[in-house]
C-alpha positions in Angstrom: 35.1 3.2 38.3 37.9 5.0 37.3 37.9 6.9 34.0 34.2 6.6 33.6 31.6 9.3 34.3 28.9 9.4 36.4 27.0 10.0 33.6 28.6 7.0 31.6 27.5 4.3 34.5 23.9 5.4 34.7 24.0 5.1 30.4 25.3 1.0 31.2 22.6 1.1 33.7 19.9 2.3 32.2 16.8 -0.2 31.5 16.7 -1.5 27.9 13.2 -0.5 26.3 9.9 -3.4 26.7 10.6 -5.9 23.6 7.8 -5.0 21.0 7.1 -1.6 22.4 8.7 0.5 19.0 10.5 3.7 20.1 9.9 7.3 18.9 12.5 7.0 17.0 11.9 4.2 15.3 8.3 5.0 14.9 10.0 8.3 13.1 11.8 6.4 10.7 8.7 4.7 9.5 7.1 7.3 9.4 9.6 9.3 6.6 10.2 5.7 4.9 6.5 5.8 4.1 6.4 9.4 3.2 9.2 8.3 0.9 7.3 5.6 -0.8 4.1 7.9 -0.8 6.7 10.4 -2.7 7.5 7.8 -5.2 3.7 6.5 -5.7 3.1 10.2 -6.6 5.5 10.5 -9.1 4.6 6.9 -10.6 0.6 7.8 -10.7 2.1 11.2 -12.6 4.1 9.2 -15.5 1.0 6.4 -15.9 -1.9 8.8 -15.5 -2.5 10.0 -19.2 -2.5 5.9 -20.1 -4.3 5.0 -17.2 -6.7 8.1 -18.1 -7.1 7.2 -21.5 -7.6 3.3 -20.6 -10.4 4.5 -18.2 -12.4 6.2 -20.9 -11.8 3.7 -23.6 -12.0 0.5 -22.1 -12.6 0.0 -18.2 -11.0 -4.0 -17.7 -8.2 -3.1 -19.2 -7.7 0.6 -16.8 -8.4 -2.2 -13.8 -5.5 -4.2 -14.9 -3.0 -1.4 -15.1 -4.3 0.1 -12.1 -2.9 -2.6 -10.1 0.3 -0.7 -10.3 -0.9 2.0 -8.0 -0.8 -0.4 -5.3 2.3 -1.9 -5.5 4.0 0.3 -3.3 1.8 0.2 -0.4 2.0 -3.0 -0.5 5.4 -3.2 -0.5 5.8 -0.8 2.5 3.0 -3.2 4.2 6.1 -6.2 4.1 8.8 -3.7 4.4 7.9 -1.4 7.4 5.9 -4.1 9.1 3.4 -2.6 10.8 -0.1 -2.4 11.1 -1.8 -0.1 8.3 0.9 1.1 6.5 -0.1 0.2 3.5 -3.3 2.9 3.7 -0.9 4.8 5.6 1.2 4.9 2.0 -2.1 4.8 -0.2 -3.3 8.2 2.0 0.3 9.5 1.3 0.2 8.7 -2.5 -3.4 9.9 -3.5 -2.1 13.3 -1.5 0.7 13.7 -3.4 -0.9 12.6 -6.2 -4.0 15.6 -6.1 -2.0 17.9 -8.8 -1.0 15.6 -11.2 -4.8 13.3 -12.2 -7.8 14.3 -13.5 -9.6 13.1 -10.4 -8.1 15.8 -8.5 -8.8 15.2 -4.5 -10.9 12.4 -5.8 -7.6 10.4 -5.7 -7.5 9.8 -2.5 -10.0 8.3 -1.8 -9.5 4.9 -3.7 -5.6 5.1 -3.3 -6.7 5.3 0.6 -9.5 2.6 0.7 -8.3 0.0 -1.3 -4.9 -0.1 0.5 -7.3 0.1 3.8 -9.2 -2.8 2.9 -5.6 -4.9 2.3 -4.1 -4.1 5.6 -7.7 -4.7 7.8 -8.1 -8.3 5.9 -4.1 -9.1 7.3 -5.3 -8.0 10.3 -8.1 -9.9 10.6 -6.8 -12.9 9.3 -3.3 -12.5 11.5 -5.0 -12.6 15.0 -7.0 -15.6 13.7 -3.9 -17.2 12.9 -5.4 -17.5 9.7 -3.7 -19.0 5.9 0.0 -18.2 6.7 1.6 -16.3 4.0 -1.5 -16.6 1.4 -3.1 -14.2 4.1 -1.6 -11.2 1.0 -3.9 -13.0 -1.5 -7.0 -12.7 0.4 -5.9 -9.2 1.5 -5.7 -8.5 -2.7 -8.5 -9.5 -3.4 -9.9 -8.0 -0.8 -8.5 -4.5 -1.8 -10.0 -5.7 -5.2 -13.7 -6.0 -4.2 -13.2 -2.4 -2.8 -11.4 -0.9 -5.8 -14.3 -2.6 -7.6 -17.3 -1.0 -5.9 -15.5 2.3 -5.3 -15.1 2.5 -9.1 -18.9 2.0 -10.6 -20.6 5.3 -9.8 -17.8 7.0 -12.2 -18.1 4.3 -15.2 -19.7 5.6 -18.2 -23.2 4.3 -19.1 -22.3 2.6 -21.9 -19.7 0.4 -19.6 -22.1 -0.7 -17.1 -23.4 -3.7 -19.3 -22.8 -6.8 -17.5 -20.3 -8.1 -19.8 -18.0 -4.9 -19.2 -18.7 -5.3 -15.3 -17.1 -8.7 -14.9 -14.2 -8.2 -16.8 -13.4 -5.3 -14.8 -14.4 -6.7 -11.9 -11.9 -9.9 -13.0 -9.1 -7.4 -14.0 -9.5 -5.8 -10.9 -8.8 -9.5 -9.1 -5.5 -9.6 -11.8 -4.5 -5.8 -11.0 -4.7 -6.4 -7.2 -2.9 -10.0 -7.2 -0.2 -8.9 -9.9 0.4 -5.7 -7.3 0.6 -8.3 -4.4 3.2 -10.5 -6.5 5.3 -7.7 -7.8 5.5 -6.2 -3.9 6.9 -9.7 -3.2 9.8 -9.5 -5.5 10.6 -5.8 -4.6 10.6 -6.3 -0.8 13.0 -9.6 -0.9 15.2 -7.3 -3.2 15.1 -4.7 -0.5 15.4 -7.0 2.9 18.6 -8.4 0.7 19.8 -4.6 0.2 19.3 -4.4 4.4 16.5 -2.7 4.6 14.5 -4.4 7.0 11.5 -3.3 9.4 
């Protein structure tokens, strides 16, 4: 054709990539948006973690209710970037980030990391069952709950380990996770509206 290159009509001709198979460059981009959410978990785990602290000392049900927070944004990039595992791929990021800046220290990552693990491998599971629709991210909380839960006794004080203080914190766990789930609802529709999409 005249006025087009050789190079220009291989270009037209070139196959279009398998649908569903995500390119390097796309893959890319989720990668940094999750390192940019894992940035921003760091810095929120920074400002709460003197209350948190404190609430984790004084008064364990409470701490599990605020702790919820933490997971809010690998939850949200779970609905956001839309692929499998991002949320512990965003936990992993956050408790990293976070290692400086809690009295846990490198501790941190371990229940940033496994509760947000045990989320994404309950939507799994429940996605290639075709299972519960889009109450599939309740299950997943309260999965990420149970985990939170158990990963949490060995450093509660004696005195907290009376049965009364281990089902409230196991119920404000249940309330921390869900209230996470909810809130990632509300900021991923505000994002997909912004055109930010997966």
């Amino acid at each position: 054709m005249e006025g087009v290159s050789d190079d220009d009509q291989q270009e037209a001709h070139a196959p279009l990539p398998a649908r569903g198979v995500p390119s390097r460059r796309t893959t890319t981009r989720a990668l940094l948006v999750a390192a940019g959410f894992g940035a921003i978990g760091a810095v929120v785990l920074g400002i709460a973690s003197p209350l948190t602290t404190a609430l984790a000392v004084t008064y364990p049900p409470a701490y599990a209710i605020a702790a919820g927070l933490h997971s809010v944004l690998p939850f949200v990039a779970r609905r956001v970037l839309g692929f499998d595992w991002a949320a512990t791929l965003v936990g992993a990021f956050v408790g990293l980030l976070s290692v400086g800046f809690t009295p846990l220290g490198v501790l941190i990552v371990v229940p940033l990391t496994l509760g947000s693990a045990a989320f994404d491998a309950t939507l799994f599971l429940l996605r290639r069952r075709r299972a519960l629709g889009e109450s599939a991210s309740v299950w997943a909380a309260g999965a990420s709950a149970v985990v939170l839960y158990v990963v949490s006794l060995p450093v509660m004080s004696a005195e907290h380990l009376a049965p009364v203080f281990l089902v409230l914190t196991f119920l404000g766990r249940i309330i921390g996770q869900l209230g996470a789930v909810g809130i990632a609802l509300l900021v991923a529709t505000r994002l997909r509206r912004a055109g930010i999409r997966s």
